[in-house]
VMD Tcl script that draws the C-alpha trace (Angstrom):
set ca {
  {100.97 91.28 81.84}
  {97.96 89.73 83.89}
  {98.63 86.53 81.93}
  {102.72 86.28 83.88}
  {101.29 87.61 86.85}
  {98.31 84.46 86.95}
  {100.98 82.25 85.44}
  {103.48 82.73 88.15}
  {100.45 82.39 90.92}
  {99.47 79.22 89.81}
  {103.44 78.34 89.75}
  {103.50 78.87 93.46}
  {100.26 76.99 94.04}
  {101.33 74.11 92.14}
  {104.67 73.90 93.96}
  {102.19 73.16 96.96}
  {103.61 76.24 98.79}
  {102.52 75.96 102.15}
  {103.12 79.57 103.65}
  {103.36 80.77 107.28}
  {103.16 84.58 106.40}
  {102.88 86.02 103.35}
  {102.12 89.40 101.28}
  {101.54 91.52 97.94}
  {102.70 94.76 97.16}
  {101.48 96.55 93.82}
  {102.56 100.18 93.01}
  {103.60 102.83 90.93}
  {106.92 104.62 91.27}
  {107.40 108.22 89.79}
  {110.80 110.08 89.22}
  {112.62 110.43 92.38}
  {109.93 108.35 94.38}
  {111.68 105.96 96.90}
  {109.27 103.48 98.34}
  {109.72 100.82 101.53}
  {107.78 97.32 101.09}
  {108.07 95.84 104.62}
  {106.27 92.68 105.59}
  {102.45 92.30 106.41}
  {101.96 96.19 104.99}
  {103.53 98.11 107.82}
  {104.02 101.52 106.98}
  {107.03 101.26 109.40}
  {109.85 99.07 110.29}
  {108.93 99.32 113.51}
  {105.86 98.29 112.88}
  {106.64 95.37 110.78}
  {106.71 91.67 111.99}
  {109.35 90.55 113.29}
  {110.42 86.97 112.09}
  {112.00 85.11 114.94}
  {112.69 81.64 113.20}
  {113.82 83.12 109.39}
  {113.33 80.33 107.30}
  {113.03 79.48 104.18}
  {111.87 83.25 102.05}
  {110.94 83.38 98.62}
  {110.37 86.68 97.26}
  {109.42 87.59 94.05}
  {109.76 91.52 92.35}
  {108.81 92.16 89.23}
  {108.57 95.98 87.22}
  {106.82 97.34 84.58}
  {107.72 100.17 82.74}
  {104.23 102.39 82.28}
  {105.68 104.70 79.66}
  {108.82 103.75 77.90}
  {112.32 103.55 79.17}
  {112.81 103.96 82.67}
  {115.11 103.45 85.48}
  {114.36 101.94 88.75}
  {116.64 100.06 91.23}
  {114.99 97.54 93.54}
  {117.04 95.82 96.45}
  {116.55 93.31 98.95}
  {117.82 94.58 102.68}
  {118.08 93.58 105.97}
  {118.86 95.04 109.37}
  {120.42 94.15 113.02}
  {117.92 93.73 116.04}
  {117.27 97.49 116.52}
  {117.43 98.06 112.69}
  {120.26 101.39 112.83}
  {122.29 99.15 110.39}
  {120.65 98.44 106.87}
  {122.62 95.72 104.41}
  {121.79 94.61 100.59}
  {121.19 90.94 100.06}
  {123.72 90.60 97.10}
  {121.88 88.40 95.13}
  {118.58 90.34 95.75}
  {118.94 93.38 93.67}
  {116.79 94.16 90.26}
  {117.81 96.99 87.98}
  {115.33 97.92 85.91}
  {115.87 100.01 82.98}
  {114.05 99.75 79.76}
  {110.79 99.55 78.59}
  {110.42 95.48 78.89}
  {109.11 93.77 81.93}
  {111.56 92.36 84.30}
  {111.26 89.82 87.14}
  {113.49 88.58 90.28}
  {113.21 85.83 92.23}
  {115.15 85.28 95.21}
  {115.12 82.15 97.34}
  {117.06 81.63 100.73}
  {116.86 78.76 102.31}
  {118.21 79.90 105.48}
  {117.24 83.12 105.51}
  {117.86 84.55 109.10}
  {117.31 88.35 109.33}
  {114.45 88.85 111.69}
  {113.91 92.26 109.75}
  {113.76 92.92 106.55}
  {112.19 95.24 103.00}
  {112.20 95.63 99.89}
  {113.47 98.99 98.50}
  {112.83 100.23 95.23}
  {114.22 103.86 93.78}
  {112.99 105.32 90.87}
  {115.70 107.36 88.98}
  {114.02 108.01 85.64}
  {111.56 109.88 83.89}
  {108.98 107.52 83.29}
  {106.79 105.98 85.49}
  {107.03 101.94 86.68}
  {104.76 99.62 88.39}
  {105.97 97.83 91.19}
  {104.97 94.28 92.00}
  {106.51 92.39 95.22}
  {105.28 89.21 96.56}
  {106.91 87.40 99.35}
  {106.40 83.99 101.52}
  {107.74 82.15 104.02}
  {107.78 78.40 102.81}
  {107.58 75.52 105.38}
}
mol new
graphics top color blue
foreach p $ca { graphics top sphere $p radius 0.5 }
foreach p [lrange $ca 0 end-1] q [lrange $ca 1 end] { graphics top cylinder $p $q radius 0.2 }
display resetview
């Protein structure tokens, strides 16, 4: 597991990434647990940057079952201005459910939501680690 984590590091080194904000998430998710990932480690969206010229956003989620089969649904979202309105990026959803690894890596060019998180509900029994990574990409 450590060896695809470093492997996909050095993948975004050697792409010469040059990042204006970036961030890593790890955790573990429990049965029931829903946990919010927002950018720069807020604890709150309204706390969390907001990103006034989008960009190009790379984000990269990846789970990890800890115990066997699980089930855990992670999504991509974004909001309006004042953030009352919440909408899944289509393409930015990972359902994980089994006891392999699985990874997502979503890419917008023109991403233009000046809010955004990551979302990730566990639904299982087991436990999963959670790993999120994100970057904006000049």
């Amino acid at each position: 597991m450590k060896y695809i984590l470093s492997l996909i590091a050095l993948l975004f080194i050697s792409l010469g990434v040059n990042a204006q904000a970036e961030n890593e998430n790890l955790d573990t998710l429990n049965s029931g647990e829903t946990v919010y990932y927002y950018p720069n480690d807020a604890a709150t969206i309204a706390l969390a940057r907001d990103f006034k010229t989008g960009g190009n956003l790379l984000i990269m989620i990846q789970s990890d079952s800890l115990s066997g089969a699980t089930d855990v649904v992670t999504v991509i979202q974004y909001a309006n201005e004042d953030a009352s309105l919440w909408f899944t990026q289509a393409s930015g959803t990972l359902t994980s459910n089994g006891a392999a690894s699985q990874t997502l890596i979503f890419e917008d060019a023109v991403f233009g939501a000046s809010k955004w998180r990551i979302r990730s509900v566990a639904n299982g029994t087991q436990a999963t680690k959670i790993s999120t990574s994100w970057r904006y990409k000049n």
